[in-house]
DRENDO-1510 file (C-alpha; in Angstrom, 1 decimal, always signed):
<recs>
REC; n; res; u; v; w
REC; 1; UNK; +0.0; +0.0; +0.0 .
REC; 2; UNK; +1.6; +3.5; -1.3 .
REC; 3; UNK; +0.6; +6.4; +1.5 .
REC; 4; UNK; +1.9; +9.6; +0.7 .
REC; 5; UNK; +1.4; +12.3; +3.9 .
REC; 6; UNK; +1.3; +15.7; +3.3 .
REC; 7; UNK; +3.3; +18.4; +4.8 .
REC; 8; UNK; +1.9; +21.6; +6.0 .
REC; 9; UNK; +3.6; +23.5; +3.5 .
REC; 10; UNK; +1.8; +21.1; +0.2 .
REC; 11; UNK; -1.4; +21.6; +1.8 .
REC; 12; UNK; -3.4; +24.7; -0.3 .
REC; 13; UNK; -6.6; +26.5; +0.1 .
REC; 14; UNK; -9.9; +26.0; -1.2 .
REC; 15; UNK; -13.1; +27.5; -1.4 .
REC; 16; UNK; -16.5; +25.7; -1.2 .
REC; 17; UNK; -19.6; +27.6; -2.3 .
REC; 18; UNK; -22.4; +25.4; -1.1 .
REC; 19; UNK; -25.6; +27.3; -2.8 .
REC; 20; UNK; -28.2; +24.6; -1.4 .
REC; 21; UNK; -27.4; +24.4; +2.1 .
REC; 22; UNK; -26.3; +20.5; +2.0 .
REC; 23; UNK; -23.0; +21.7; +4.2 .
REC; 24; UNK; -24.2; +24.3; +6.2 .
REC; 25; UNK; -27.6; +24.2; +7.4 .
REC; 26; UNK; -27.8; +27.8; +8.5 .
REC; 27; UNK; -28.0; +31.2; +6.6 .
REC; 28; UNK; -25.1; +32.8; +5.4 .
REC; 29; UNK; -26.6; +36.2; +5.5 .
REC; 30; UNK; -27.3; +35.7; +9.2 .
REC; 31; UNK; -23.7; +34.4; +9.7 .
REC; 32; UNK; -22.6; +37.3; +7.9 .
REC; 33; UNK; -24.5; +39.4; +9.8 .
REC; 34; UNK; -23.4; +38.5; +13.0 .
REC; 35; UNK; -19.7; +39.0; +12.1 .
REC; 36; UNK; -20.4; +41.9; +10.7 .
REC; 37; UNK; -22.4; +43.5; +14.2 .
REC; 38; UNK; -19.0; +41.4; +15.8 .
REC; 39; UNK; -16.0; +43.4; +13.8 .
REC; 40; UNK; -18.1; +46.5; +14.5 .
REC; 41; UNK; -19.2; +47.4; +11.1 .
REC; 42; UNK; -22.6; +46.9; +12.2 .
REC; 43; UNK; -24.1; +48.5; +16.0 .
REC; 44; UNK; -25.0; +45.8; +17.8 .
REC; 45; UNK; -28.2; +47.8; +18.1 .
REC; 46; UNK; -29.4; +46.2; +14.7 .
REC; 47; UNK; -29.9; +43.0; +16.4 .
REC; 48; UNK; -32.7; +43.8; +17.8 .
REC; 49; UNK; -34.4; +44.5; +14.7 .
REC; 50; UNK; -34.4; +41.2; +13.6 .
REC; 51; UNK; -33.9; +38.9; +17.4 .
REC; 52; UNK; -38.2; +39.6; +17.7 .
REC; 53; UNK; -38.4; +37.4; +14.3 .
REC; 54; UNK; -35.8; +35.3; +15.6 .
REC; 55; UNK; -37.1; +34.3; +18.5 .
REC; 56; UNK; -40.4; +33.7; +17.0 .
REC; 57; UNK; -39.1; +31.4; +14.7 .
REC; 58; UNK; -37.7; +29.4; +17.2 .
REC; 59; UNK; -40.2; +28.7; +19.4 .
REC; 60; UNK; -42.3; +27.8; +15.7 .
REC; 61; UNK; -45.0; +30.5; +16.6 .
REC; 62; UNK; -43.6; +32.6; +13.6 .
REC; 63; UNK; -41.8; +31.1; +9.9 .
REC; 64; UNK; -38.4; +31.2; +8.4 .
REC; 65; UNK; -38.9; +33.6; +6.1 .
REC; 66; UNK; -40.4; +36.6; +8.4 .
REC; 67; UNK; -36.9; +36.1; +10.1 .
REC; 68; UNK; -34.9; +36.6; +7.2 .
REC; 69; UNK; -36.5; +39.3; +5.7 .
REC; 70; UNK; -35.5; +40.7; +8.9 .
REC; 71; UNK; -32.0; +39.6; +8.5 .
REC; 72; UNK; -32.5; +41.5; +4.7 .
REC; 73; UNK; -33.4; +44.7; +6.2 .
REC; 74; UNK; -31.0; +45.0; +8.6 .
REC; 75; UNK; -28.1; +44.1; +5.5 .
</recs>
């Protein structure tokens, strides 16, 4: 059996754009989001504008999409 191991220095980047979801199961405008309020770029004020929707959504008494429009005007 041939193994080859890889040393830190052959290892490269890569980039995965995963369009449907199958990786990540979240939102990567919410993600985005979030960093954004973290790095200061966005106040952290904005949260609240959206955390109503958020919090709605999780306890199933409100849908997805409410939430992310939320997210939207916030972005």
């Amino acid at each position: 059996m041939n193994m080859t191991i890889l040393k830190k220095d052959t290892l490269r980047k890569v980039a995965i754009f995963d369009i449907d979801g199958t990786i990540f199961r979240s939102s990567l405008l919410i993600e985005l989001v979030e960093v954004l309020i973290e790095l200061g770029l966005f106040h952290t004020k904005v949260r609240a504008e959206y955390e109503r929707e958020k919090v709605r959504w999780l306890d199933r008494k409100g849908d997805y999409e409410a939430y992310i429009m939320a997210v939207v005007g916030v972005f």
